[in-house]
C-alpha positions as CSV (number, residue, x, y, z in Angstrom):
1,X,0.0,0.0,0.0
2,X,1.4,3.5,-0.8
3,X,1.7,6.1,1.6
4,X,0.7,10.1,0.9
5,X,0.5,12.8,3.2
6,X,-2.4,15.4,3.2
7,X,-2.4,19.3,3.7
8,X,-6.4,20.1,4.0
9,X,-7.5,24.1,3.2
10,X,-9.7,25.8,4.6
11,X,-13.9,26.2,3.3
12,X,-16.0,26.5,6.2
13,X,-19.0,23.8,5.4
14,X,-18.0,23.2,2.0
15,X,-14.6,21.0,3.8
16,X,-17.2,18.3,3.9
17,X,-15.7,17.4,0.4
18,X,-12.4,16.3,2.2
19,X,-13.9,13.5,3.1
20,X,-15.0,12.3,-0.1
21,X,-11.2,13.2,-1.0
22,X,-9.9,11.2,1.7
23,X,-12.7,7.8,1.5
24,X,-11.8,7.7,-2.3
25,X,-8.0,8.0,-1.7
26,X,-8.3,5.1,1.1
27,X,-10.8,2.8,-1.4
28,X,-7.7,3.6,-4.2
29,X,-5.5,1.8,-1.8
30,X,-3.4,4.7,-0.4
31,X,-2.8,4.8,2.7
32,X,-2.5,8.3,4.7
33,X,0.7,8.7,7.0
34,X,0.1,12.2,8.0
35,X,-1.9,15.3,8.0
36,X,-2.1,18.9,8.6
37,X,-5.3,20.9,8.4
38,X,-6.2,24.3,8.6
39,X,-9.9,25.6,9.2
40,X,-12.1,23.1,7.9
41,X,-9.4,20.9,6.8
42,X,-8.3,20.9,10.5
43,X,-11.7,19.7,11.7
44,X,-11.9,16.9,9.1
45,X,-7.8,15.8,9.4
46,X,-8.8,15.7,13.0
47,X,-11.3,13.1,12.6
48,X,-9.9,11.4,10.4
49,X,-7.0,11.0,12.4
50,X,-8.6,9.7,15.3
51,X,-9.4,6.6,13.6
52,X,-12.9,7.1,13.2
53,X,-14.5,5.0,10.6
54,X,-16.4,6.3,7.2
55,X,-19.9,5.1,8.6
56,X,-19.4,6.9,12.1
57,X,-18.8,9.7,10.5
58,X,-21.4,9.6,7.7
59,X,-24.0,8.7,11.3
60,X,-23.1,12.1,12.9
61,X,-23.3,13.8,9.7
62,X,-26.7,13.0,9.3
63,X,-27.0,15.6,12.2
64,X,-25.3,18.2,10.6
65,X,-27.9,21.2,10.7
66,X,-27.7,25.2,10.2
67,X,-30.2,25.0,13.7
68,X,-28.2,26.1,16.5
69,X,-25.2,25.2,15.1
70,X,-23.7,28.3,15.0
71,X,-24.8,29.8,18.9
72,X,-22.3,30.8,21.5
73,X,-21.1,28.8,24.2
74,X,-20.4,30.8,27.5
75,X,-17.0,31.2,27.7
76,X,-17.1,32.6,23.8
77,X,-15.8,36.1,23.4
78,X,-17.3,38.6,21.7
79,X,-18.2,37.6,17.9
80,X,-20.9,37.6,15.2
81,X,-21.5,33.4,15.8
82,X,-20.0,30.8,18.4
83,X,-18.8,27.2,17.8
84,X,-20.9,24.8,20.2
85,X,-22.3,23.1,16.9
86,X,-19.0,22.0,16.4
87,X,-17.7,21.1,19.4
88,X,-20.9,19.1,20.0
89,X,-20.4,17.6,16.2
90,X,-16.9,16.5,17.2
91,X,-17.4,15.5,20.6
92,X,-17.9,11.6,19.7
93,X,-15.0,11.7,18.1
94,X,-12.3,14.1,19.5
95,X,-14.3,14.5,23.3
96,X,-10.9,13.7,25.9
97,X,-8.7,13.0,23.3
98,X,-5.1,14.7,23.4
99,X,-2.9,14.3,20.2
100,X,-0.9,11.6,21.6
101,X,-4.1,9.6,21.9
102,X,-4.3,10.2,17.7
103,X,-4.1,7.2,15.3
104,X,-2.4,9.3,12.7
105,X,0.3,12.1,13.1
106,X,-1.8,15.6,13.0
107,X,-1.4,19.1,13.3
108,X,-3.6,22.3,13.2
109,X,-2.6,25.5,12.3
110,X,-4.1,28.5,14.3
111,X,-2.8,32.5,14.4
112,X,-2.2,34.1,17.7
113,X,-4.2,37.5,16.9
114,X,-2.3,39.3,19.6
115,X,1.5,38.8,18.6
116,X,0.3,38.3,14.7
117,X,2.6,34.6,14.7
118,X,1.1,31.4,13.4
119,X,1.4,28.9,15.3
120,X,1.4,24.8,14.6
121,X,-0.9,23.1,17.0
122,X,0.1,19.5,17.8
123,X,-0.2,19.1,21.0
124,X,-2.8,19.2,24.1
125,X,-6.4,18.5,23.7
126,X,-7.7,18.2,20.2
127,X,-10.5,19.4,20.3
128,X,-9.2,22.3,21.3
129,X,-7.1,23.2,18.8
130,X,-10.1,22.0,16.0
131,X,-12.0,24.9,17.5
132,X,-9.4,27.5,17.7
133,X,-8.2,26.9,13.7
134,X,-11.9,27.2,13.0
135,X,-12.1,30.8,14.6
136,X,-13.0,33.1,11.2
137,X,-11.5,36.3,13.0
138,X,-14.6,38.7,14.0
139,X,-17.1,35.8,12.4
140,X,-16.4,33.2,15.3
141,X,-14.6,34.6,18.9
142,X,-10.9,33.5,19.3
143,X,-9.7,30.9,21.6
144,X,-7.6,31.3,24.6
145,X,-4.6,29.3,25.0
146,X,-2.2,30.5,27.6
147,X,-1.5,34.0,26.7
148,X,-2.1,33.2,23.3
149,X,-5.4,34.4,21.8
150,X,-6.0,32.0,18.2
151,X,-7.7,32.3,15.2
152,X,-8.3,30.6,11.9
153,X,-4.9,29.8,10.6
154,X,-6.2,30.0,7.2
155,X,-5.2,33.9,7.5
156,X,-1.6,33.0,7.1
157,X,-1.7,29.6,5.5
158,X,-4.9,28.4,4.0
159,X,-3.2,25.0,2.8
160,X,-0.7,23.7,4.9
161,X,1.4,22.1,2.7
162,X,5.0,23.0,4.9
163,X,3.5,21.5,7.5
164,X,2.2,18.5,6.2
165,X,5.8,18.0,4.8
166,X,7.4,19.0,8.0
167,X,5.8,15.9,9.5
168,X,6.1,13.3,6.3
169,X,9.3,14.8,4.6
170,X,9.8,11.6,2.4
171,X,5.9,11.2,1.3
172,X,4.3,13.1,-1.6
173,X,1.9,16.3,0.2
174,X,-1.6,15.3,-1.7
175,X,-2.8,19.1,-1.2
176,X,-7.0,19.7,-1.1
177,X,-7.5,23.2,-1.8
178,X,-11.5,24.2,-1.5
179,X,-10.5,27.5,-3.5
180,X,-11.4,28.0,-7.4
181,X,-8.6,28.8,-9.8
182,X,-8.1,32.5,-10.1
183,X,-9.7,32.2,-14.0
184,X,-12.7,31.2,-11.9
185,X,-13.0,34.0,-9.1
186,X,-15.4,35.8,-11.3
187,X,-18.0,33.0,-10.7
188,X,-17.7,32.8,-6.7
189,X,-21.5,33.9,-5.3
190,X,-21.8,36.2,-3.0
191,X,-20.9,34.9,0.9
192,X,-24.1,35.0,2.9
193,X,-24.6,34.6,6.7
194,X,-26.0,31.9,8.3
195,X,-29.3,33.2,10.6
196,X,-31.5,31.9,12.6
197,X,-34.2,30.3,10.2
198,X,-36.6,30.4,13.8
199,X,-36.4,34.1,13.1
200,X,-39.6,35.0,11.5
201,X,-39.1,35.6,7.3
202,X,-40.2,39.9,7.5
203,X,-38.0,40.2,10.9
204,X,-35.1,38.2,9.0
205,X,-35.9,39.8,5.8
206,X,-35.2,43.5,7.8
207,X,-31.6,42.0,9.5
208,X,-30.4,40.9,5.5
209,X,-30.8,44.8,4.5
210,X,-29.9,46.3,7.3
211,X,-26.6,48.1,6.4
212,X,-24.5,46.4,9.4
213,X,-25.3,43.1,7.4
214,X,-24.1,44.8,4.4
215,X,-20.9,46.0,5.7
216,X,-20.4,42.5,7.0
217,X,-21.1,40.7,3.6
218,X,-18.6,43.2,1.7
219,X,-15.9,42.7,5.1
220,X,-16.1,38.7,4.5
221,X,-16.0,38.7,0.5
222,X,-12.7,41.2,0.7
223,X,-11.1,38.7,3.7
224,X,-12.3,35.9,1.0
225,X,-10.0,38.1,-2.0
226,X,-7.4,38.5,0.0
227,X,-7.6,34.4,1.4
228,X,-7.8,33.5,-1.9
229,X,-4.5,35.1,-3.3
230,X,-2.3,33.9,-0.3
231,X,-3.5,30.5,-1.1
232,X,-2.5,30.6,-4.9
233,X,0.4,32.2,-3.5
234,X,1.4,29.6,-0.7
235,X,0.8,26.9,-3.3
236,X,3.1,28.4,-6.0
237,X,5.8,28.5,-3.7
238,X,5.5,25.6,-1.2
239,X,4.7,23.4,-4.7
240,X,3.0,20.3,-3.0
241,X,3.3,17.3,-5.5
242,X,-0.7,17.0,-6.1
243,X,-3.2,20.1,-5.9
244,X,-6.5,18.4,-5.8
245,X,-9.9,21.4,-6.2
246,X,-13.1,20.0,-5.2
247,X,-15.9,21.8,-7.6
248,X,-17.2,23.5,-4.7
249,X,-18.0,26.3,-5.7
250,X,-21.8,26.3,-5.9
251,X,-22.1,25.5,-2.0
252,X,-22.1,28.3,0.7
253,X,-19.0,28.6,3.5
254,X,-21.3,28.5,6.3
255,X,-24.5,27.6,4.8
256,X,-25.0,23.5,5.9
257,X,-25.7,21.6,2.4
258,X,-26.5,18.3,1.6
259,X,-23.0,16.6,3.1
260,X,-23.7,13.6,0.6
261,X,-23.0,16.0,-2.2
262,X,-20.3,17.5,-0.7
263,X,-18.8,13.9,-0.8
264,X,-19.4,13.0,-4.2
265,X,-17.6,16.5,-5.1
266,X,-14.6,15.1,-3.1
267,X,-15.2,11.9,-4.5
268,X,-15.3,12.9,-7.9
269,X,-12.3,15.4,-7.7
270,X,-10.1,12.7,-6.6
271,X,-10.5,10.9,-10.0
272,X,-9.2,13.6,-12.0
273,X,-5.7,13.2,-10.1
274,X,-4.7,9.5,-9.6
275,X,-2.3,9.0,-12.2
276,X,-0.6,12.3,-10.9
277,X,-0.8,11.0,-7.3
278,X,1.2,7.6,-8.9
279,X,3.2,9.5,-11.1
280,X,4.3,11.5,-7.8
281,X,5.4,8.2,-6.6
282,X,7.8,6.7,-8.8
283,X,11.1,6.0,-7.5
284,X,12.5,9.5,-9.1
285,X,10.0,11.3,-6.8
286,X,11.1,9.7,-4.2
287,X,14.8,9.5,-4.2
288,X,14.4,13.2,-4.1
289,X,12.6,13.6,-1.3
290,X,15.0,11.0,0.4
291,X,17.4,14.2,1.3
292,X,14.4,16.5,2.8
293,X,14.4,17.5,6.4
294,X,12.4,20.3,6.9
295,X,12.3,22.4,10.1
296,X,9.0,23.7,11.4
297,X,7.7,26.1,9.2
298,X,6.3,28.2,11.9
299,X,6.9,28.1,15.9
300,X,4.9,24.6,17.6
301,X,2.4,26.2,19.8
302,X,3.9,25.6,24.1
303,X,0.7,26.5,26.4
């Protein structure tokens, strides 16, 4: 069986199609050594690495809802939506666990908002550092760690391909990227914001034109420019051997879809690149990666 490592990007909801990347990879016969996450890719690398099995997974996302799943937990800070959906999503999976406890080598990537460093999380609870690489700065409230205040790490690297190399030098880094090419940006909707669908349709209806709404829709689509050209960027010059795109653009970032689908995009992407993934294994490939030995590519987060 041949071994790959994975660097999963960023995508709010739509990183549901990491799995289908990953369930098609593993029914192709590759086995996965290692992976680093950021954002979304962080909460699915997580799983994943804790062993859990395609049909627990496919159980809990059967739950997967826009009700509630966004509310604030009470030690959240201030912020526009919280994280309890996620943390309660995870919980059967990640609840307890620290990263020594993890079946696969992992790490998160999360940015301390106070000393502007990004940090590699890899130690410690999980579930911990799921939710603090998941923190959309002023969307969802950072997490404390320490003196450390982290957010999304998808601000400074939303594909962490160095990463996933630092911890499998001598593998080929298969990186997921949830981002269109740039001859596609034209064709990216509008982001919307998840509300309350209790709310009743006028009331809602009033909160969608408000002009707070508006300045936050045209804040999140210039933080999604600006994401999107440091991730063609990163990728250009950390070259990871395979850049696998999902066709994801259709689906929403914090809008819940139909998972299923999200799968089958994943699924379905995969196919496009397995004779690259082979190719990047021939015995050219890796003889050169035989003389790698990467230092961390950012400091390892020490509460």
């Amino acid at each position: 069986m041949e071994e790959i490592a994975l660097a999963l990007g960023g995508g709010g909801i739509k990183g549901v199609a990491h799995l289908g990347v990953i369930f098609r990879l593993q029914e192709a016969g590759y086995k996965i050594k290692a992976i680093a996450g950021t954002s979304a890719g962080g909460v699915v690398g997580a799983v994943i690495a804790s062993g859990a099995k395609e049909a627990e997974i496919l159980a809990v996302l059967a739950q997967l809802s826009g009700h509630n799943f966004f509310s604030h937990r009470n030690q959240d800070g201030p912020s526009l939506l919280g994280l309890s959906g996620l943390v309660k999503l995870l919980s059967p999976f990640l609840k307890d666990k620290t990263f020594a406890d993890l079946k696969i080598p992992f790490a998160a990537t999360a940015v301390d908002i106070l000393t502007k460093q990004e940090f590699i999380l890899n130690r410690g609870p999980v579930i911990d550092a799921v939710v603090a690489t998941s923190s959309i700065p002023g969307v969802f409230p950072p997490v404390k760690m320490g003196k450390a205040e982290l957010i999304d790490g998808g601000v400074l690297d939303p594909v962490p391909v160095a990463v996933a190399r630092w911890l499998a030098p001598k593998l080929p880094i298969v990186a997921v990227c949830l981002s269109p090419v740039p001859e596609q940006w034209r064709e990216i909707p509008e982001i919307s914001l998840p509300l309350d669908t209790r709310i009743p349709k006028p009331i809602l209806s009033r909160i969608v034109n408000m002009r707070i709404s508006q300045a936050i829709r045209i804040f999140a689509d210039s933080m999604d420019i600006t994401s999107r050209m440091i991730t063609e960027l990163r990728l250009q010059i950390e070259k990871p051997d395979v850049i696998i795109r999902p066709d994801v653009l259709k689906f929403g970032y914090l809008d819940p879809g139909d998972p299923h689908e999200l799968i089958q995009v994943g699924v379905k992407a995969v196919e496009l690149h397995l004779p690259e993934i082979r190719h990047s294994l021939t015995w050219r490939h890796k003889l050169g990666r035989q003389f790698q030995n990467p230092q961390p590519p950012s400091k390892v987060f020490e509460d």
